[in-house]
C-alpha positions as CSV (number, residue, x, y, z in Angstrom):
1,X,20.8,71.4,-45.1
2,X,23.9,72.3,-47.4
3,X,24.7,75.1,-48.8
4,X,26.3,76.0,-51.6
5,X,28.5,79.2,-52.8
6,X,28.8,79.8,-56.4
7,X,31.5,81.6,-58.2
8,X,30.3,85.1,-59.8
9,X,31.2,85.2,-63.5
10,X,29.9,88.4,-64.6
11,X,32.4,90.4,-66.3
12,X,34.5,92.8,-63.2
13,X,32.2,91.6,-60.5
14,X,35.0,90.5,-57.8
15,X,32.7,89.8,-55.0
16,X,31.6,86.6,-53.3
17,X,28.4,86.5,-51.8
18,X,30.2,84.4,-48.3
19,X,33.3,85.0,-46.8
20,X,35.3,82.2,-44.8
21,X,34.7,84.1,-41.3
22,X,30.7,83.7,-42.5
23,X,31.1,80.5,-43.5
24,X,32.6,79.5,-40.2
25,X,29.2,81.4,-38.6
26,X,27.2,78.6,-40.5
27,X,28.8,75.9,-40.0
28,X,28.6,76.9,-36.6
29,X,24.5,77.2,-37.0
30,X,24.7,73.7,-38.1
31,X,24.7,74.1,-41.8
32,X,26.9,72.2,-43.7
33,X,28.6,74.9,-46.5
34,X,30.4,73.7,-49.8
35,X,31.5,76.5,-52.0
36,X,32.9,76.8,-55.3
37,X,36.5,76.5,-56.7
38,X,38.0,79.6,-56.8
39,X,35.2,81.6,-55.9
40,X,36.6,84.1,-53.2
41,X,40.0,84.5,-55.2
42,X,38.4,87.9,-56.8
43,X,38.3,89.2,-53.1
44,X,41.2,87.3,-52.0
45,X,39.7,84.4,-50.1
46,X,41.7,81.6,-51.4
47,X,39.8,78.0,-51.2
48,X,42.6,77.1,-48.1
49,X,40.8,79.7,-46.4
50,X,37.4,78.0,-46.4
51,X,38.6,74.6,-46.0
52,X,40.4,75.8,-42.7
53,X,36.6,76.4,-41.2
54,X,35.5,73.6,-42.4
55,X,33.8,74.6,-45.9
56,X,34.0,71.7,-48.6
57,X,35.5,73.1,-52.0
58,X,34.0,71.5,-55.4
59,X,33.6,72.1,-59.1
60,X,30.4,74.0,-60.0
61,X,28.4,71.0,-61.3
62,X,29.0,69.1,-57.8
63,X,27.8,72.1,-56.0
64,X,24.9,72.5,-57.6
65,X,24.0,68.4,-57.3
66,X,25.1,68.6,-54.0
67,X,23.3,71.5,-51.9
68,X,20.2,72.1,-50.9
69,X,20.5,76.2,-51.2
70,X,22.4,77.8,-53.9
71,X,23.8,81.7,-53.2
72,X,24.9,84.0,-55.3
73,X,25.1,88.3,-55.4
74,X,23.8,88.7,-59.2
75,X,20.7,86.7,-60.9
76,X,21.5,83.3,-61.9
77,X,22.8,83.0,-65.4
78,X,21.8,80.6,-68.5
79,X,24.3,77.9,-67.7
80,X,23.0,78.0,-63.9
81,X,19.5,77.4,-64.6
82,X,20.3,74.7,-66.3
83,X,21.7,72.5,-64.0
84,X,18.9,73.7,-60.7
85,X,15.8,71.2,-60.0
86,X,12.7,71.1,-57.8
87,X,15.0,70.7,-54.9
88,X,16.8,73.8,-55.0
89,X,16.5,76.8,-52.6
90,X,18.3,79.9,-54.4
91,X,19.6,83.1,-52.5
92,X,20.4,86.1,-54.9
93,X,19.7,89.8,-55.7
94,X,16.9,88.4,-58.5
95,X,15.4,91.9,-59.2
96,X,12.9,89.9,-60.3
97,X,10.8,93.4,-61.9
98,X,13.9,93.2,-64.5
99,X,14.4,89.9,-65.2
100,X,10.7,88.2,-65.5
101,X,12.8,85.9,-68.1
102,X,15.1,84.4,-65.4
103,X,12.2,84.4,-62.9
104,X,9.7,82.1,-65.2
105,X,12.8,79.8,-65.8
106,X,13.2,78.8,-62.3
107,X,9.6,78.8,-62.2
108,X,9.5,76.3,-64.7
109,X,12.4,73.7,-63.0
110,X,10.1,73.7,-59.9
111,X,12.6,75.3,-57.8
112,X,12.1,78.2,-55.2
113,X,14.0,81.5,-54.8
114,X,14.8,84.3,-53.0
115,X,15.4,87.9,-53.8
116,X,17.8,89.9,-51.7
117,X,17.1,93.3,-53.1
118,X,13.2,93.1,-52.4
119,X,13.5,93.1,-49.0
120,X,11.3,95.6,-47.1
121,X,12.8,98.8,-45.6
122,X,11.6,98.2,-41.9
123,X,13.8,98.1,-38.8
124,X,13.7,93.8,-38.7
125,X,15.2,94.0,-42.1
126,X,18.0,96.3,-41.6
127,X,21.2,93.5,-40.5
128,X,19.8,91.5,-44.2
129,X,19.7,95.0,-46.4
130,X,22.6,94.5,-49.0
131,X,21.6,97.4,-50.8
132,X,22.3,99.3,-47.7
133,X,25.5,97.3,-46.9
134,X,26.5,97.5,-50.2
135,X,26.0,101.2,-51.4
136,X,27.7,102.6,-48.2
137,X,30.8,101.3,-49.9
138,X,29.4,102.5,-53.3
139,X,29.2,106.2,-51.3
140,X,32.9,106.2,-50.3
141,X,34.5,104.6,-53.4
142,X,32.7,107.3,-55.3
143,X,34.2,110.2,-53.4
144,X,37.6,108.1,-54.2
145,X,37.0,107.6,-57.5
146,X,36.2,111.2,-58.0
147,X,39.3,112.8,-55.9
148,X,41.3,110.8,-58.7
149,X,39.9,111.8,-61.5
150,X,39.7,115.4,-60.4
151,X,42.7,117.8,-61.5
152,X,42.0,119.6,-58.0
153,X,42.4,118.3,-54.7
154,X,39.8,118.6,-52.1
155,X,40.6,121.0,-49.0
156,X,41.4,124.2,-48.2
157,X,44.8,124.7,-48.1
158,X,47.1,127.7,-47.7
159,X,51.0,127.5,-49.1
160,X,53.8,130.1,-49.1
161,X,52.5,130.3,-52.7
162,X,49.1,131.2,-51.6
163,X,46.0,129.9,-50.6
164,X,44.3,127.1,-52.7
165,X,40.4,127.3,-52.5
166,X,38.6,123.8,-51.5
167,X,36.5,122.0,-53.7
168,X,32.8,121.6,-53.9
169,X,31.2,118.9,-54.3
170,X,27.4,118.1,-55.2
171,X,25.4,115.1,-54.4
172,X,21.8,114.0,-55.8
173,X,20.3,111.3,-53.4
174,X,20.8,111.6,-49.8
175,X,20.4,107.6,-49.2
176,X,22.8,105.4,-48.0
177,X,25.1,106.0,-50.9
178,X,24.8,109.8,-50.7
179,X,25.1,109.9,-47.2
180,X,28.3,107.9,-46.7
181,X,29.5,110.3,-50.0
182,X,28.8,113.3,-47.9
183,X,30.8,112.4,-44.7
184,X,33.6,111.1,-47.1
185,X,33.8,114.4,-48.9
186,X,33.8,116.6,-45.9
187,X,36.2,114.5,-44.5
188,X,38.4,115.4,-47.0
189,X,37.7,118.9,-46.6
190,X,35.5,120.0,-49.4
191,X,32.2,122.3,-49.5
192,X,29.6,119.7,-49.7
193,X,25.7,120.5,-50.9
194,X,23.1,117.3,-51.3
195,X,19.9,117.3,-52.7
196,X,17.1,114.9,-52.8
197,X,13.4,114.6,-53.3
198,X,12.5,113.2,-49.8
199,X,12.4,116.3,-47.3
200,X,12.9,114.4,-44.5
201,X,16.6,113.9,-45.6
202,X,17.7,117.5,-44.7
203,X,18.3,116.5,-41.5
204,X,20.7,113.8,-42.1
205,X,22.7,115.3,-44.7
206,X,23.2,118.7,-42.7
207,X,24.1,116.7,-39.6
208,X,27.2,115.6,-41.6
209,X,28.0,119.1,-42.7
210,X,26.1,119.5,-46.2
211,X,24.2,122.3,-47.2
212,X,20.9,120.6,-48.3
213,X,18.8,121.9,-51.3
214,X,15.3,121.1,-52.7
215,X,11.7,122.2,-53.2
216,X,8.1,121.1,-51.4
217,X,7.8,118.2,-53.3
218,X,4.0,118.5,-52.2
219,X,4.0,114.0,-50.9
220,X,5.3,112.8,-54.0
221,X,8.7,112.5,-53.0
222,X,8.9,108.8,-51.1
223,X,7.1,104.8,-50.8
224,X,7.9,102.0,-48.5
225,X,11.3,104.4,-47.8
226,X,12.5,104.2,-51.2
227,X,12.4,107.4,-53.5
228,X,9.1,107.6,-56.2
229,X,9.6,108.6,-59.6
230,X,9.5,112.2,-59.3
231,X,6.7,114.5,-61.6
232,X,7.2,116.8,-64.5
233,X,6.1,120.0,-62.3
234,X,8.7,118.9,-59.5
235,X,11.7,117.9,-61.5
236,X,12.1,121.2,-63.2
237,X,11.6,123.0,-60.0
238,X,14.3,121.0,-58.2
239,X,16.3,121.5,-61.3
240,X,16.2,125.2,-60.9
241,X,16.9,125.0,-57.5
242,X,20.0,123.0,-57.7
243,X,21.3,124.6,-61.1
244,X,23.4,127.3,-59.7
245,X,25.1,124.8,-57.4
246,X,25.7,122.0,-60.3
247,X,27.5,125.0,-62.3
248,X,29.9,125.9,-59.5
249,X,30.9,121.8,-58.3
250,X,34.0,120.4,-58.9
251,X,32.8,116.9,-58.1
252,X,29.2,115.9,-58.8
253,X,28.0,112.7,-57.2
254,X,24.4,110.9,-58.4
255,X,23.1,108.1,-56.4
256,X,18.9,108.6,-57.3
257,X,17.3,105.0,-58.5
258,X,13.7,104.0,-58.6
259,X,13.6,100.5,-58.0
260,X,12.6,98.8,-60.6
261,X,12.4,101.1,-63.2
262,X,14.9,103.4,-65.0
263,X,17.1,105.7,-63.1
264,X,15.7,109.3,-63.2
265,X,17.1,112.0,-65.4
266,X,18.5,114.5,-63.0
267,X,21.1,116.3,-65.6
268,X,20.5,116.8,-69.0
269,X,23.2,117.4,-71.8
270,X,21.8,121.3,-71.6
271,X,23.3,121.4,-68.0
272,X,26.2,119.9,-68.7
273,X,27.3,122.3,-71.3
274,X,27.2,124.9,-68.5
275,X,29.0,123.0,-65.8
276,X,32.8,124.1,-65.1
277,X,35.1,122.9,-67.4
278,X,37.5,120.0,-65.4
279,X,34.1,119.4,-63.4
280,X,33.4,115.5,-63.2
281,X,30.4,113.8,-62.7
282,X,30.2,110.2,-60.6
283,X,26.9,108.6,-61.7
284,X,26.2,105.6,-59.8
285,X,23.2,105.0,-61.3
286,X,24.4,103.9,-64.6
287,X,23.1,100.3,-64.6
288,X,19.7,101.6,-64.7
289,X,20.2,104.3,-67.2
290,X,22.0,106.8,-65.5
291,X,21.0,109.7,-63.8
292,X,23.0,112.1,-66.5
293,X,21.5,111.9,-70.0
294,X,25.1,111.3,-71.1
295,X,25.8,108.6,-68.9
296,X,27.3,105.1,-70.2
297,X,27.8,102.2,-68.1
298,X,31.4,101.2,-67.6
299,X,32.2,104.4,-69.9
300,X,33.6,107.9,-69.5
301,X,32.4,110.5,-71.6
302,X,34.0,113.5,-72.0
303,X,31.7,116.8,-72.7
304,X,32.4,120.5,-72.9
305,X,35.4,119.6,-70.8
306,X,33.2,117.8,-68.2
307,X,34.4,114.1,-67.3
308,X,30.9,111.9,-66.9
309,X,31.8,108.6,-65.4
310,X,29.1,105.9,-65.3
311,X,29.3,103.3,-63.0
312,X,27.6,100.8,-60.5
313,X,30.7,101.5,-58.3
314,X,32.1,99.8,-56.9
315,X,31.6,97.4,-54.2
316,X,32.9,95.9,-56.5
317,X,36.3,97.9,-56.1
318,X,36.3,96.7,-52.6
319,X,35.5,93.3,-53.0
320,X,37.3,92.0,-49.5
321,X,34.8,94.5,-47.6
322,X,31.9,94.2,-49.8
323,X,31.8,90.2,-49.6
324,X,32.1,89.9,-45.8
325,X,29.1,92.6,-45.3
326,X,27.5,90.9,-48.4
327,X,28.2,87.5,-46.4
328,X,27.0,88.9,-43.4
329,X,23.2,90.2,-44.5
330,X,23.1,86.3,-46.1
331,X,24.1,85.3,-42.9
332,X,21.2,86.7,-40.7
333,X,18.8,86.2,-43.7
334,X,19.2,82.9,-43.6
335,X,19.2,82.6,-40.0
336,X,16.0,84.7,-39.6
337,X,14.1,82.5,-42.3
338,X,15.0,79.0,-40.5
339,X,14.9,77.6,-37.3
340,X,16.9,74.0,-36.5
341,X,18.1,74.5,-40.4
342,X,14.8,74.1,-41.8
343,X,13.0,77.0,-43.6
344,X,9.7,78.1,-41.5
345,X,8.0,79.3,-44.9
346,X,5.8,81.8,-42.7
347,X,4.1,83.6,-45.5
348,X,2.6,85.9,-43.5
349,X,5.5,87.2,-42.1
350,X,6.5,90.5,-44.1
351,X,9.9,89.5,-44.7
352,X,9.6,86.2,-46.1
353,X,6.3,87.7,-48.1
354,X,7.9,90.2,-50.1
355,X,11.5,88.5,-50.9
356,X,9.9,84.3,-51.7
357,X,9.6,85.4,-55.7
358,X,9.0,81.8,-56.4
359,X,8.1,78.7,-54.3
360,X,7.9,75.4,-55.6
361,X,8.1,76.5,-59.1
362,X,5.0,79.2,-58.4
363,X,5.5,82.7,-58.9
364,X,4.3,84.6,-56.4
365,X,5.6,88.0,-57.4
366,X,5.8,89.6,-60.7
C-alpha cells in the first residue's frame, strides 16, 4: 500500500505528521511513501530530504489519487474531503466528539478513518500516544515561553549587589504536559508547586521536586486515565486550597483539559485581580476554552498587571522535534494495525476499537 503525507495548512501549524528518517522506517516495512510538495519545509525537512530515502514528492491532487492511506496531524479540511473516495484509509488527530461535521463527510465518501487522539491510555498504546509525545514538548516550551515573558529570571542567585530571591512557579495538571513543566522549571531553579485533581499524581510531581497541592476529591477526580470534569463542591475547595499559592507565583502554568469537552475553569477574573502584578499566566488549554476565564487563543491579555497568554503551545514552536515524535507514534500505529502491509481490521482488539471512527463510510463512533 502507498502512503501519502499531506502538507498542514492551518494557519502557524509548522509540523508534519512524517519525517524523512520515518519515512525511510516505511519504506523499509515495505510501504511505498509519497508525500507532499513542500510539506516538511515548516520543520525544515526539505523535499531532497525525502527523496534521498526513497519517498516520491507530488502535488496535493496526485497524492491524494495516488495513495491508499492519507496522514495528516489536524482534521481534514473542506478542500481535502473533497478530493478522498471509498478507497481511502485516513490517519489524523479527528477528535471526532468536535467535529461530527468532518466525521459524517467522510462518512458519506465511503472512506474509512482513523483518530489519533482517541487512542486508549493502556500500556500497548503508549509508543502511538501523540498527545503524550506531543505535550511533553508543550510542558517545556511553556516553561520557555514563560521565562521570556517574565521580567524576573528564575533561580536563586546571590550578587555583590545582593541576593535575588528565585521565582515560583505554579502548575494546574500534573499530566504529561505539567510534568515535563515541572522538571523544566526546577531545572532552572525555581520553587515549583503543582496541583491536580487526580491524587495519585502527588507522587510524580514531588519526585521532581514540586510541592503538590489538592483536596480529597472523594473518586471524582479521573476515567480511562484522563482527568473528569471536576464538581461544583470540589472546584471551590481546590480553589481555596491553591489560592494562596496562585497569589504568590511568578509564572503560572495550566495544562487541565477534558477531552472532548471545554477546558475547565480553574482561574476566574476574581483571582486574577489578586495575583502579583508582573505575574504571567501560560494557559495551554486555550483551544478548548482556556483554563483562565480571560484566556484567548493566540492572544495575550493583559489584567491588573497580570500577562495571560493563551496558547496550544507549541509543538508547534518546535516543529523539527515534534514531527519526528509525531512521525514516530504514526510509525508504530501503523505498524501495529497491519501485518505484510495490509490492515488486520481486528475489531475486537481495544486499540483498533476505539481509534476506527469510520469504516467503509460507517460511523462507528460518535
Amino acid at each position: 500500500m502507498k502512503i501519502g503525507i499531506l502538507k498542514e495548512i492551518e494557519k502557524n501549524e509548522k509540523r508534519v505528521s512524517i519525517s524523512p528518517k520515518i519515512a525511510k522506517q516505511l519504506i523499509e516495512k515495505g510501504f511505498e511513501v509519497v508525500v507532499e510538495d513542500d510539506a516538511g519545509s515548516s520543520s525544515k525537512y526539505k523535499n531532497s530530504d525525502y527523496e534521498e530515502v526513497g519517498v516520491q514528492v507530488e502535488k496535493r491532487g496526485a497524492v491524494y489519487k495516488e495513495c491508499d492511506i492519507l496522514v495528516k496531524i489536524n482534521p481534514f479540511d473542506e478542500d481535502g474531503l473533497k478530493l478522498i473516495d471509498d478507497h481511502h484509509i485516513l490517519i489524523c488527530q479527528l477528535f471526532h466528539k468536535s467535529n461530527p461535521e468532518i466525521v459524517k463527510q467522510i462518512a458519506e465518501k465511503g472512506a474509512t478513518v482513523f483518530s489519533m487522539d482517541a487512542l486508549p491510555r493502556i500500556s500497548r498504546a503508549q509508543d502511538m500516544d501523540v498527545l503524550s509525545s506531543q505535550s511533553n514538548l508543550a510542558g517545556y516550551k511553556a516553561v520557555i515561553k514563560g521565562a521570556y515573558e517574565m521580567t524576573k529570571i528564575f533561580p536563586l542567585m546571590m550578587t555583590a549587589a545582593g541576593t535575588i530571591t528565585p521565582s515560583r512557579v505554579l502548575i494546574y495538571g500534573v499530566g504529561v504536559a505539567g510534568l515535563q513543566a515541572i522538571a523544566t522549571a526546577k531545572r532552572l531553579g525555581a520553587v515549583v508547586e503543582a496541583t491536580d485533581i487526580r491524587l495519585e499524581t502527588k507522587e510524580q510531581a514531588e519526585s521532581l521536586g514540586a510541592k503538590f497541592i489538592t483536596v480529597d476529591p472523594n473518586g471524582e477526580a479521573s476515567e480511562n486515565g484522563y482527568a473528569k470534569a471536576a464538581s461544583e463542591d470540589y472546584a471551590r475547595r481546590q480553589k481555596e486550597a491553591v489560592n494562596n499559592s496562585l497569589f504568590k507565583a511568578d509564572l503560572v502554568i495550566t495544562t487541565a483539559m477534558v477531552p472532548g469537552r471545554k477546558s475547565p475553569i480553574l482561574i476566574t477574573e476574581e483571582q486574577v485581580k489578586q495575583m502579583k502584578n508582573g505575574a504571567v499566566i501560560i494557559d495551554l488549554a486555550a483551544a478548548q476554552g482556556g483554563n483562565c476565564e480571560l484566556s484567548k487563543m493566540n492572544k495575550t491579555v493583559i489584567k491588573n498587571g497580570v500577562k495571560i497568554i493563551g496558547t496550544t503551545i507549541s509543538p508547534e514552536s518546535v516543529s523539527t522535534n515534534a514531527s519526528d515524535l509525531y512521525g514516530k507514534n504514526m510509525f508504530n500505529f501503523i505498524n501495529y494495525l497491519t501485518e505484510n502491509n495490509e490492515f488486520k481490521w481486528n475489531l475486537e482488539d481495544q486499540i483498533t476499537d476505539e481509534t476506527l471512527i469510520v469504516k467503509d463510510g460507517v460511523i462507528r463512533k460518535t
